[in-house]
C-alpha positions as CSV (number, residue, x, y, z in Angstrom):
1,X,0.0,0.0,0.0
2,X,2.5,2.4,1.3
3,X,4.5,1.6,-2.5
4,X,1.2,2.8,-4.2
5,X,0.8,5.6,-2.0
6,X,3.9,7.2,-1.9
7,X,4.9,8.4,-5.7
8,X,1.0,9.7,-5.6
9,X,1.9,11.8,-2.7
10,X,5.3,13.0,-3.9
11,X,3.8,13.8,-7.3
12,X,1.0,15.9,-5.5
13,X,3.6,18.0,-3.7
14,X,5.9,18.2,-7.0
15,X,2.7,19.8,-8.5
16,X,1.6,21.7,-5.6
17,X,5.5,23.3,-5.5
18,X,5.3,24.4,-8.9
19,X,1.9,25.8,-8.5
20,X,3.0,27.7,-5.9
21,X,5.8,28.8,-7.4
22,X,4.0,30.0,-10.7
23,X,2.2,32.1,-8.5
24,X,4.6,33.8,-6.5
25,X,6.3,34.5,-9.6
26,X,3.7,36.1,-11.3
27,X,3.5,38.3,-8.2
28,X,6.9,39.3,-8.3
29,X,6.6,40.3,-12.2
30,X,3.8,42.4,-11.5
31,X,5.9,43.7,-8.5
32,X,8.6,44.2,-10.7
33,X,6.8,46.0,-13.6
34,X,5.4,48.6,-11.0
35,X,8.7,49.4,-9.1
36,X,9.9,50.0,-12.7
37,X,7.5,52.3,-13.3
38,X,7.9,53.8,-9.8
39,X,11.6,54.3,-9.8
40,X,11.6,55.3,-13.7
41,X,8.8,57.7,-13.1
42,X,9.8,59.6,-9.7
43,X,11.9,62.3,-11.3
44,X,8.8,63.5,-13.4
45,X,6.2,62.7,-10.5
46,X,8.6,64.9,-7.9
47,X,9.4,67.5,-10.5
48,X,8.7,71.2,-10.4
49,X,6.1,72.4,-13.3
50,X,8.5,74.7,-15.4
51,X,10.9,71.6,-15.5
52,X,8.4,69.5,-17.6
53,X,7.0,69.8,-21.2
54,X,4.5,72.7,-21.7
55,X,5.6,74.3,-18.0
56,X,2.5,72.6,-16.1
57,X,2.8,69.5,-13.4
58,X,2.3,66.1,-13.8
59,X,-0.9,65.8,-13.0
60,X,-2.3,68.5,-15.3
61,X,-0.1,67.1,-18.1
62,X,-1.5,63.0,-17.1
63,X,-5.4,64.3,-16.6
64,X,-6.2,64.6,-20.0
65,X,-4.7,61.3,-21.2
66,X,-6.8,59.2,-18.5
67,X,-9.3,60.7,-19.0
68,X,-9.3,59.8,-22.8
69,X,-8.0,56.3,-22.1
70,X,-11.1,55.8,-19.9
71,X,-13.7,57.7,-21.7
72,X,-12.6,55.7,-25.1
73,X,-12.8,52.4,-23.0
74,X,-16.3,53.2,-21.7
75,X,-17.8,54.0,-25.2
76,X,-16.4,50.1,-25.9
77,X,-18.3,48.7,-23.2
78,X,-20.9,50.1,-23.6
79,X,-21.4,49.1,-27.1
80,X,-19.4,45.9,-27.0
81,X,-21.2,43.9,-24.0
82,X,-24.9,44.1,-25.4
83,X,-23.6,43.2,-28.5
84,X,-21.8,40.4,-27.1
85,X,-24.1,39.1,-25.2
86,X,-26.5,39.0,-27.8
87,X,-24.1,37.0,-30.1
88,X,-23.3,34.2,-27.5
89,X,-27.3,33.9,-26.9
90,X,-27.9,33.5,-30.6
91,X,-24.7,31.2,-31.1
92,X,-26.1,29.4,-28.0
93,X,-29.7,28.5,-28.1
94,X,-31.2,30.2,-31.0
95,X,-29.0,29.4,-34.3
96,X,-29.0,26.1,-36.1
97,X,-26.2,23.7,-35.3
98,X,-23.9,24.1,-38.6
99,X,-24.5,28.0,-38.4
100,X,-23.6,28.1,-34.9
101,X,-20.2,26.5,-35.2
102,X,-19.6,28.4,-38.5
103,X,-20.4,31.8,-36.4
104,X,-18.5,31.0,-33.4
105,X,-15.4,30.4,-35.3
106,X,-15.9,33.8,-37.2
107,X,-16.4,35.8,-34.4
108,X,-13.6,34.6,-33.0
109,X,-11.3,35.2,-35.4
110,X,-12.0,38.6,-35.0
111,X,-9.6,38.3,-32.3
112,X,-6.9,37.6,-34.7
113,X,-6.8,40.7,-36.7
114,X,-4.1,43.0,-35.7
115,X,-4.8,46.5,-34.5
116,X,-2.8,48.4,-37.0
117,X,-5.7,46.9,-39.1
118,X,-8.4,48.0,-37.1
119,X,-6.9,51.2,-37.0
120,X,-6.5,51.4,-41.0
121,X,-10.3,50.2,-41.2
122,X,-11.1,53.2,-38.9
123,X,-9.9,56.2,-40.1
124,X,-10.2,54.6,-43.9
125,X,-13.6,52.6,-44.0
126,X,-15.9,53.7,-41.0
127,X,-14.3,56.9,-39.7
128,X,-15.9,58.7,-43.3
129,X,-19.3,55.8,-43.3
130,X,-19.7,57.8,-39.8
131,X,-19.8,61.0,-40.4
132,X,-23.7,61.7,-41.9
133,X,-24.4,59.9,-38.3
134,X,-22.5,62.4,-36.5
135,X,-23.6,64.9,-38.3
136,X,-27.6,63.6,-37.6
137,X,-26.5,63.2,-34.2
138,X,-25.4,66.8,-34.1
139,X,-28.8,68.1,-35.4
140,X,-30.9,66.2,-33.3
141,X,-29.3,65.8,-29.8
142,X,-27.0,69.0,-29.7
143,X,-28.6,69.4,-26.5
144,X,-26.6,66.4,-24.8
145,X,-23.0,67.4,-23.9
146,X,-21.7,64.1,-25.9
147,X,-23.3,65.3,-29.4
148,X,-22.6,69.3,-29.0
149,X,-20.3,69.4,-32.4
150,X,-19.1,70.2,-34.7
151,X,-19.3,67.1,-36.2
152,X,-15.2,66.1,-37.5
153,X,-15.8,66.1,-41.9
154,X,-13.2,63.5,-41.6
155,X,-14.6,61.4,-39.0
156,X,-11.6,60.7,-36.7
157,X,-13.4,61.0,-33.8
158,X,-13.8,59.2,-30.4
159,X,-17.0,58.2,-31.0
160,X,-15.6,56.1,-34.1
161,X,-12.7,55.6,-31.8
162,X,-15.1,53.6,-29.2
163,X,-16.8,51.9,-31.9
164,X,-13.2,50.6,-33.4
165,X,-12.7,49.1,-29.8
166,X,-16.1,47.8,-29.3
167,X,-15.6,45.5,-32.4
168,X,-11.9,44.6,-30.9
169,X,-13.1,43.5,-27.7
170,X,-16.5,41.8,-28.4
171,X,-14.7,38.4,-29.3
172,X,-13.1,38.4,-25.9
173,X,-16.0,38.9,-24.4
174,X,-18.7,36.5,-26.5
175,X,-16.1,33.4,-26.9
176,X,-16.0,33.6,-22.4
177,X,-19.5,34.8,-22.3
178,X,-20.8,31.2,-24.7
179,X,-18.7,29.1,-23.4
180,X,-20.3,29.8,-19.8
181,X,-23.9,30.0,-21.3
182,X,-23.3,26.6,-22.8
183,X,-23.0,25.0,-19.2
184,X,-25.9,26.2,-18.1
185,X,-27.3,23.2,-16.3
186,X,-29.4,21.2,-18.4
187,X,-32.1,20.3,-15.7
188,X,-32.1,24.1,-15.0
189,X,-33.4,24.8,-18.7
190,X,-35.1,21.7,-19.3
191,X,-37.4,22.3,-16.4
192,X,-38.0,26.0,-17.0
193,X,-39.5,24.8,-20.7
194,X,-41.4,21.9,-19.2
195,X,-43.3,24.6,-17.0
196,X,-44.6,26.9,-19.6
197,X,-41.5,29.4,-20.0
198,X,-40.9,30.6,-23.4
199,X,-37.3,30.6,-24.7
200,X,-36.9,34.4,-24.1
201,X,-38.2,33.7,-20.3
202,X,-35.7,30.3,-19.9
203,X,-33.2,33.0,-21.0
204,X,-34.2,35.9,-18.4
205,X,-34.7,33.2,-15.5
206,X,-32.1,30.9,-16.1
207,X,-29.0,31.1,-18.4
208,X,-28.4,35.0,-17.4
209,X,-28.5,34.6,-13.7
210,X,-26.2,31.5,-14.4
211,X,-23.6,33.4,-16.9
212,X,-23.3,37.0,-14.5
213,X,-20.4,36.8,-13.2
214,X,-19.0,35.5,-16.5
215,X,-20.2,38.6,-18.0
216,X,-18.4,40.6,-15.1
217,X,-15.8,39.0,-15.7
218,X,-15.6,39.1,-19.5
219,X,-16.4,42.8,-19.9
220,X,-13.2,43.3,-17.3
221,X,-10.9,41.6,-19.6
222,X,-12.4,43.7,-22.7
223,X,-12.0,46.8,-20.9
224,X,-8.2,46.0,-19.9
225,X,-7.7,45.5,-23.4
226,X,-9.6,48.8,-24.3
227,X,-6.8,50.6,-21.9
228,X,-4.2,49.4,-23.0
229,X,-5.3,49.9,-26.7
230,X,-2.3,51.5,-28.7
231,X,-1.7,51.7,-32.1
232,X,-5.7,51.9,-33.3
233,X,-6.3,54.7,-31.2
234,X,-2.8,56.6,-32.4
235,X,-4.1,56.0,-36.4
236,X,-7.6,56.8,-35.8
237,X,-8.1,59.9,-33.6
238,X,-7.7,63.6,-34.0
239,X,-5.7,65.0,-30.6
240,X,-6.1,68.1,-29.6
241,X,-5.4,67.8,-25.6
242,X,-8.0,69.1,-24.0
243,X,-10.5,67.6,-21.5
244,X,-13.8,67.5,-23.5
245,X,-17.1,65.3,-23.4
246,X,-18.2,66.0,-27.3
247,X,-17.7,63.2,-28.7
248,X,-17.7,63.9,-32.2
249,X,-15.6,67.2,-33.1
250,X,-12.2,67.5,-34.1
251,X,-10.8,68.1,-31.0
252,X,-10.2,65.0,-28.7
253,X,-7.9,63.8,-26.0
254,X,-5.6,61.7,-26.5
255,X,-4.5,58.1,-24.6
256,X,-2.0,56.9,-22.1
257,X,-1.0,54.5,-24.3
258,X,-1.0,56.1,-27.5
259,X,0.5,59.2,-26.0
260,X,3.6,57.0,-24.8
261,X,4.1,54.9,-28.3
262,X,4.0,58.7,-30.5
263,X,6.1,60.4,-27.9
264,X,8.3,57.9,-26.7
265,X,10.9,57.5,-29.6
266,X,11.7,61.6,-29.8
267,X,11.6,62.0,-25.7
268,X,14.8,62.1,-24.0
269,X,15.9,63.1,-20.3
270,X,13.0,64.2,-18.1
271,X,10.6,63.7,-20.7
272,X,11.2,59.6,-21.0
273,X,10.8,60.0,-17.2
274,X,7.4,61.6,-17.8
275,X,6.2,59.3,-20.2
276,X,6.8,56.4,-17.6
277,X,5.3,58.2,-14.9
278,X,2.3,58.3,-17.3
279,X,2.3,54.5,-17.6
280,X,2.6,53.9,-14.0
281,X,-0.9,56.0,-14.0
282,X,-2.5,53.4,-16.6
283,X,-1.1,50.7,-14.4
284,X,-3.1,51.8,-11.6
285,X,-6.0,51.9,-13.5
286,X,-5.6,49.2,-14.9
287,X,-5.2,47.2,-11.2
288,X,-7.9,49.6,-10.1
289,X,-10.9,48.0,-12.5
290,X,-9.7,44.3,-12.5
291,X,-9.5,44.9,-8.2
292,X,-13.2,46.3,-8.4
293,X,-14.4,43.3,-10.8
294,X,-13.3,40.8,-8.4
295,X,-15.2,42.2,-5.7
296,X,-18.2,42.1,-7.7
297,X,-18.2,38.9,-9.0
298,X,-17.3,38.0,-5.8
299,X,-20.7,39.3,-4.3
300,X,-22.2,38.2,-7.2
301,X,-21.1,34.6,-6.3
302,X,-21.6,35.0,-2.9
303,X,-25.4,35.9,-3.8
């Protein structure tokens, strides 16, 4: 017995070991990464105003760039997770088989495409397709801060911005999001039919309660993609700086990310320090969403 016993034991602590240590070491990257940032970005966070670009401090130079990171990154929530959701319920329970698979597959490959390409298909393809929208949008709800124009005649704007993000992140967010519908316990669905529900209402009752937290989840992962976003947001929208809800003039701030990548390679001297200090600000942000996601799904778990 012990001679059957004992290699099962010693492989269970071999794995536990090396489960242990693939943790702590992904701890001490992320450790690492932010005392790199830290170290790299003191100068510029410590530094006085007229030693910096444009003669203000860091915080007025960093405010406009997170606030464009997260107000782009919003816009793609908010139009990529209904959509999502909406695919993975159709791929789910309301196509045919053979369509289904064919779907999935497609919608997933959307993953694939680089972002250089989405950026190219955004200022080339839907940035002018957008711009009698903008313009409609402009004429009809002026009233609402987002819409108060001008509307951009070239359409590089962040509402095309948020759009180009939307369509980046939805197959994150459907391939989790119908995988987790699609183990939606059988008996729960089964027996929601069998006592009168309609589809829709097995839906509402059943497979949504079942899949929230994997929408939590999913949307969280989108949006850390959305912030971290780079080279589509560089091609595709018009900076001008400034702090601005209107979503569809010229004039748009620009991205932590994006700022970095077209600054970086002509930056020198306090100015690289800067840049970093910058990043250590999307780092927190970034740690600051995925932090508040686990607490909900947490509670939403709990529940």
């Amino acid at each position: 017995m012990n001679a059957v016993t004992r290699p099962s034991r010693a492989g269970d602590r071999v794995f536990s070991a090396l489960v242990t240590g693939a943790g702590i070491l992904i701890l001490a990257i992320l450790a690492g990464v932010a005392a790199f940032l830290l170290i790299r970005g003191w100068p510029a966070l410590t530094a006085d105003a007229d030693e910096l670009p444009g003669g203000q401090t860091f915080v007025h130079y960093v405010w406009p760039l997170a606030f464009g990171t997260v107000m782009s990154s919003a816009i793609a929530i908010v139009i990529a997770v209904p959509l999502a959701v909406g695919v993975a319920l159709f791929i789910s329970f309301f196509a045919p088989r053979r369509i289904a698979n064919g779907l999935g597959a497609l919608v997933d490959l959307l993953a694939a495409i680089p972002s250089v390409i989405y950026g190219l298909w955004g200022i080339a393809v839907l940035g002018p397709a957008a711009v009698g929208l903008q313009e409609w949008l402009y004429e009809h709800l002026d009233f609402l801060p987002f819409f108060e124009g001008p509307p951009s005649p070239t359409g590089r704007t962040m509402f095309v911005l948020g759009i180009v993000l939307a369509v980046m992140i939805l197959p994150i967010i459907s391939a989790i999001v119908r995988e987790v519908f699609s183990q939606t316990p059988r008996s729960l669905r089964e027996g929601s039919l069998a006592l009168g529900a309609t589809r829709w209402e097995m839906i509402r009752m059943t497979v949504l309660p079942f899949g929230r937290p994997a929408i939590i989840s999913a949307s969280m992962l989108g949006l850390g993609r959305a912030l971290g976003e780079t080279m589509a947001v560089a091609l595709i929208l018009s900076v001008s700086g400034g702090v601005t809800f209107n979503l569809i003039s010229s004039g748009n701030p620009s991205t932590i990310a994006a700022n970095i990548a077209l600054d970086f390679p002509e930056s020198s001297g306090l100015e690289v320090n800067l840049l970093i200090a910058t990043g250590l600000v999307l780092f927190g942000i970034t740690l600051l969403v995925n932090t508040a996601a686990r607490l909900v799904i947490s509670r939403q778990i709990r529940e």
